[in-house]
C-alpha positions in Angstrom: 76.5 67.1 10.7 73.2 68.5 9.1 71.6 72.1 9.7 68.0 73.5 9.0 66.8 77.2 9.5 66.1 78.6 13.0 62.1 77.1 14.3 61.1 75.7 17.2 62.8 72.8 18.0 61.7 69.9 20.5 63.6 68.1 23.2 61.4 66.1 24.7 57.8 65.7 24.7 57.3 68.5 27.3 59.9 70.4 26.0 61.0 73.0 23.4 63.7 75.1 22.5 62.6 78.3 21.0 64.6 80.0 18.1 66.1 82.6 19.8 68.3 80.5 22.7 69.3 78.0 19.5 72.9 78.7 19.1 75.1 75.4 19.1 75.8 73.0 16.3 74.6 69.4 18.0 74.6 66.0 16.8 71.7 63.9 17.6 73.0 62.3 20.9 71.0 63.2 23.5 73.8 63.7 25.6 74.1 67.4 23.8 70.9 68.0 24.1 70.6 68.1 27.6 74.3 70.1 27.8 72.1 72.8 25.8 69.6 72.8 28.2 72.0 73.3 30.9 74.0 75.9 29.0 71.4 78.1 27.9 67.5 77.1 29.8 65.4 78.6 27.7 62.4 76.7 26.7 58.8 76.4 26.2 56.4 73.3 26.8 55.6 71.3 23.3 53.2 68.5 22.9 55.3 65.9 20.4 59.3 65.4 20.3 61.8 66.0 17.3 65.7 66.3 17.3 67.8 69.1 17.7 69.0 71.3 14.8 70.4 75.0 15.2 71.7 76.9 12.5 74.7 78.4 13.7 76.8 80.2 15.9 75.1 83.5 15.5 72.2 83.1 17.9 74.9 81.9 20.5 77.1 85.2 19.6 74.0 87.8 19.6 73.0 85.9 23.1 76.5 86.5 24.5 76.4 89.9 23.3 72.9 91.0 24.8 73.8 88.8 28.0 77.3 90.9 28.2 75.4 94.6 27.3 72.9 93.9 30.4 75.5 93.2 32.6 77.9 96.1 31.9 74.7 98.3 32.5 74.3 96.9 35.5 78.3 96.9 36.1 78.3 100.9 35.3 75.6 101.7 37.8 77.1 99.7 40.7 80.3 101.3 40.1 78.4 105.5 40.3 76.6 104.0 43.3 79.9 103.1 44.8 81.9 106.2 43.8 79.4 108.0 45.3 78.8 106.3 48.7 83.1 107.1 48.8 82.8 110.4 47.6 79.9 111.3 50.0 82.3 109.7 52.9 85.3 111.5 51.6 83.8 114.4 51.8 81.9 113.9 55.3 85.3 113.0 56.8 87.0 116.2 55.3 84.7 118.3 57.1 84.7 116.4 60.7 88.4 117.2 60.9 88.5 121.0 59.5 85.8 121.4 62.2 88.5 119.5 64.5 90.7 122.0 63.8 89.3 124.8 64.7 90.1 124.3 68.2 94.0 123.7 68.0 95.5 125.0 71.0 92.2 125.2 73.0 93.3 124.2 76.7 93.5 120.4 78.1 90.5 120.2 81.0 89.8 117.0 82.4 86.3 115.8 82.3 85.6 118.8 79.7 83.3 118.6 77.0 82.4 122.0 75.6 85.1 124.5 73.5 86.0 126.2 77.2 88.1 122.8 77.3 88.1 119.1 76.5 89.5 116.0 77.0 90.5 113.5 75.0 87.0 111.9 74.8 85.0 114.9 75.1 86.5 116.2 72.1 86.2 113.0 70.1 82.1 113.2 71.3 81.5 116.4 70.9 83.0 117.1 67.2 81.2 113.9 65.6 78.1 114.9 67.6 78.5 118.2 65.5 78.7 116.3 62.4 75.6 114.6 63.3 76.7 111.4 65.1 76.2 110.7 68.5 78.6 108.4 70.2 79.3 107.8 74.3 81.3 109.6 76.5 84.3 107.8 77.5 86.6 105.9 75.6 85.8 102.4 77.0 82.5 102.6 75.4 83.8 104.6 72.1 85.8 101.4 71.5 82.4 99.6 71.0 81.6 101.4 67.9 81.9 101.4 64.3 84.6 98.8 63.1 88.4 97.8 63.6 90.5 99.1 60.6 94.0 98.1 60.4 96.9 100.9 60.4 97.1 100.5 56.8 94.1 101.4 56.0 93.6 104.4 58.3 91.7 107.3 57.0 90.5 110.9 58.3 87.8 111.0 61.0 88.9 107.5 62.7 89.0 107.4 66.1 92.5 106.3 67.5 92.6 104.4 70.9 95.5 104.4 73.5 96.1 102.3 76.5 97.2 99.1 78.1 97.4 95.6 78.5 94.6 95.3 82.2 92.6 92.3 83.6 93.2 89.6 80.3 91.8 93.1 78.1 93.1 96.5 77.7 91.9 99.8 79.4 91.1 101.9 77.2 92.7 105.4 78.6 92.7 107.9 75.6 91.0 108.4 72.2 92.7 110.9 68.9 91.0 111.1 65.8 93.2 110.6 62.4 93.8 113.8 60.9 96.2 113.1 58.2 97.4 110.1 56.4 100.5 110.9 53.8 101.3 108.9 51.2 104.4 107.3 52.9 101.8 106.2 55.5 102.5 108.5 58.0 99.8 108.8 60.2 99.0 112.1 61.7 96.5 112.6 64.9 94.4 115.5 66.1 93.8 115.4 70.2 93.4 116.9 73.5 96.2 116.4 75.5 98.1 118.5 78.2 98.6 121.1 77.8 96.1 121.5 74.9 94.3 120.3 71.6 97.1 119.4 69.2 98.9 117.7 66.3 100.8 115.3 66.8 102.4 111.7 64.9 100.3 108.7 65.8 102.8 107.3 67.7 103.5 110.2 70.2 104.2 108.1 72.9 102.2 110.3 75.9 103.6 107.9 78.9 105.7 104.9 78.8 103.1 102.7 80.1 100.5 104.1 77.4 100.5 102.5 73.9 98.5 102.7 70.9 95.8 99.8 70.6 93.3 100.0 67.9 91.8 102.3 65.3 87.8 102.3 64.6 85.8 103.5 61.8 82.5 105.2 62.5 82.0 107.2 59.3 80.6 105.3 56.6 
């Protein structure tokens, strides 16, 4: 197998390989050539043909190298975009339940909506509407929004639904929002309930017939 210095070498009639793709030793089977072209398509147009000669495996190596120092730059600014997007809904979802909080013990009223009283879905609406985001009323139309997220993967601010199997579906009777999740994966919710805004497990089992369905993500 021969070799010459780098220069512009010709594939074809219409086509070149300039010096700096050249990077793979290559016998004069055409076969190769046209793996090169594959494997690296960088080329020019040329006006006559000649054979294929690289010098070495350096151009291939610098190649790699460039190729591989563009893509970690583009690797390292993904990743800050995405650590920030998480931070920014960390800290969003921090806030929405220390604002939750603030109304532990706050009386049970049915159909209330202001910090006089609230139930269940009035207090859901009305602390993410003080974080910025409007959602409905009523739980059957909470439901509706954001995404499902599975138990596992529950996090602070998710709205927790409660109900029962009705009409091939479930009605949808009350709505908690995640306040804690420990590291064992016990799952801590913060709701009005009689006789008042609490605390309470996840699983608190409010009536027998009640049950928890589904968690949703709003927050991202």
């Amino acid at each position: 197998m021969n070799a010459v210095a780098l220069r512009p070498t010709i594939l074809s009639k219409n086509l070149r390989l300039t010096p700096y793709c050249m990077a793979l030793y290559f016998t004069k089977k055409w076969s190769w050539c046209w793996l090169w072209v594959l494997l690296l398509p960088k080329f020019v147009y040329a006006d006559t043909p000649a054979n294929v000669y690289p010098d070495s495996l350096w151009a291939y190596h610098q190649l790699i190298a460039v190729e591989n120092e563009s893509l970690s730059g583009f690797d390292s600014e993904a990743y800050d975009w995405v650590l920030a997007t998480q931070q920014r809904i960390s800290q969003k979802q921090d806030s929405l339940v220390q604002f939750a909080e603030r109304f532990l013990g706050l009386p049970y009223i049915y159909g209330g909506t202001t910090p006089y009283g609230f139930d269940c879905s009035g207090f859901t609406q009305y602390v993410y509407k003080k974080m910025g985001i409007e959602i409905p009323r009523t739980p059957a139309n909470q439901v509706l929004l954001g995404k499902d997220v599975p138990l596992a993967e529950a996090q602070k601010g998710d709205i927790v639904f409660y109900g029962y199997p009705w009409a091939g579906g479930y009605y949808y009777g009350h709505t908690a929002m995640v306040h804690q999740v420990k590291e064992d994966g016990a799952i801590s919710v913060i709701h009005s309930i009689l006789p008042g805004l609490m605390i309470t497990p996840l699983h608190f089992d409010p009536q027998p017939a009640v049950q928890f369905i589904c968690i949703r993500r709003i927050i991202e």
